[in-house]
N, C-alpha and C positions, 0 to 999 in steps of 0.2 A: 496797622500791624500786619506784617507778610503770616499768608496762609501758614507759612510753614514754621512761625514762631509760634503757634498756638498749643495749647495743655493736648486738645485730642488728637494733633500730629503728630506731635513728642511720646505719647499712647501707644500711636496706632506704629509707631518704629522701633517701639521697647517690646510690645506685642509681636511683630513679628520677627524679630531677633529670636523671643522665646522660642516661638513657631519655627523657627528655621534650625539653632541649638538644637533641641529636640528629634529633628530627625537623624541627627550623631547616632542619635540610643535606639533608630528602627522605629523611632513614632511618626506619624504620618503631621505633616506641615497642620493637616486640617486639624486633628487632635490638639497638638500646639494650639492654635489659633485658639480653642477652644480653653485649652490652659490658661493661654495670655489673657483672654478675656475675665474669666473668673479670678486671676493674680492681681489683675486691677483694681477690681471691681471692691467697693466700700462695702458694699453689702450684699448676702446670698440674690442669688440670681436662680432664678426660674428655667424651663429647657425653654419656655417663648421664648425669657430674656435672652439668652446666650443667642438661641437663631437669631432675632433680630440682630444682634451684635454682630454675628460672624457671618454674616446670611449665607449660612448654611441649609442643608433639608432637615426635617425634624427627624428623621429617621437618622442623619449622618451624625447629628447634634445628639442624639440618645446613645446611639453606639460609639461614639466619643466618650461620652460623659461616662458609659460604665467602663468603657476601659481605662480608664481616669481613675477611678473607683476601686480599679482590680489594683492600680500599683500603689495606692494609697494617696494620690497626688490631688484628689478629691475627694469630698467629702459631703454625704446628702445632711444635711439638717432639716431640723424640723420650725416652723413657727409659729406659736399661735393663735388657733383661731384661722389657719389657712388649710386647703384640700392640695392646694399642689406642693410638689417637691421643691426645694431651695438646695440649691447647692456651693460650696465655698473651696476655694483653691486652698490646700497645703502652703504656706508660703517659706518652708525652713527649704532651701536647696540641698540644704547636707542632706535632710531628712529624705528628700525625696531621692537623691543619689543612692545613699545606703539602703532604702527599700528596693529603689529599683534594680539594682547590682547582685544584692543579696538576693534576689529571685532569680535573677538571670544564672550567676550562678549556681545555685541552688539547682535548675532546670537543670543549664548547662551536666552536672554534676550526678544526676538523676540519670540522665538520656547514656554517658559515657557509662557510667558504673552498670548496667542495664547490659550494655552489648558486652562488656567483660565478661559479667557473672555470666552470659550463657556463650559465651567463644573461647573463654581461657580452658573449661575442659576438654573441651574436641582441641582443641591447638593442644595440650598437652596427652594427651592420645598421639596425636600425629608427630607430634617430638619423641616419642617413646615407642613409635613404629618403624622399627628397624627393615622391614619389607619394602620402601621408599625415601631414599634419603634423600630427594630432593624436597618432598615435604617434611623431612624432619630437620633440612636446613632453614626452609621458609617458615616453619614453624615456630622453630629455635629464634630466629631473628622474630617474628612477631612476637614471642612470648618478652623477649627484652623489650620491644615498644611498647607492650601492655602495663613492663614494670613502669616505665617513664610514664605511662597516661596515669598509673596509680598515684605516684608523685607529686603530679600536676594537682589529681585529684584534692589529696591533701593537704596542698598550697591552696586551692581558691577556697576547701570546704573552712581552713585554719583563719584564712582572709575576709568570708563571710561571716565567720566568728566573730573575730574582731573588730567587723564593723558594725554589727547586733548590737553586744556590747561597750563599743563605743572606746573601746581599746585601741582604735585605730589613731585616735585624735590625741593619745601620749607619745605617735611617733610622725604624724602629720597633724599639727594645731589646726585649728581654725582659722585662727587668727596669731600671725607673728608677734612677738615683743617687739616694742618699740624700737627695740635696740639694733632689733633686726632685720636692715634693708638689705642683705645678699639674695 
């Protein structure tokens, strides 16, 4: 049998798919690696196990594993009768999409609303200061971007609703009907 027919080749090229996927969304290859290995894996896995697997450093392999943790995509269990930690991959992909997205915006959403609430009343000051009309022209125009960032606002916060709730999945399925190969 060729090397490359084997179960741990076929692994180790779905694992780094994960790994590589992953840094789409800003996670670091190694974190991936650290996913892919737990995604595999039949049963929780230990931080030895995972370094062994990904021969990473235990320090990279711990700070992996908790930001893993922060987006839900892991999870520590317990088992008994043992002192160390186990830990097991999330395996739904939606699941881990609409956590991870639903934060991002959520951030995203936090950070933009933040610079409004404290710039839209000095920009409206400076719109309503007739002593310089080129900052009440500049002002005037920013106050209409502020409307659009408001907008947007409302679109991803309405989007991240609807993916909590799961409302998302009455206007993009999961899964097609049969019927429907378009």
């Amino acid at each position: 049998m060729d090397e490359f027919d084997n179960l741990e080749y076929q692994r180790d090229k779905l694992e780094s798919a994960i790994a590589q996927s992953m840094t789409v969304y800003g996670v670091t290859a190694s974190v991936g690696r650290i996913y892919g290995a737990l995604y595999f894996s039949s049963s929780p896995m230990t931080l030895k196990d995972i370094q062994s697997h990904v021969a990473m450093s235990k320090a990279s392999v711990s700070n992996g594993v908790r930001s893993l943790m922060e987006t839900e995509m892991v999870t520590k269990v317990w088992k008994k009768n043992e002192k160390q930690d186990y830990y097991v991959a999330e395996k739904d992909f939606f699941r881990n999409f609409i956590v991870y997205f639903v934060k991002m915006l959520r951030k995203e959403n936090s950070l933009i609303s933040k610079a409004i609430e404290h710039t839209e009343p000095a920009l409206m000051n400076l719109n309503n200061n007739e002593s310089n009309q080129d900052d009440n022209d500049n002002s005037s125009e920013y106050l209409e971007l502020l409307q659009h960032a408001k907008t947007y606002l409302d679109w991803t916060t309405r989007m991240a609703n609807a993916m909590e709730s799961g409302e998302i999945f009455d206007h993009f399925p999961k899964e097609m009907s049969k019927g429907d190969n378009k």
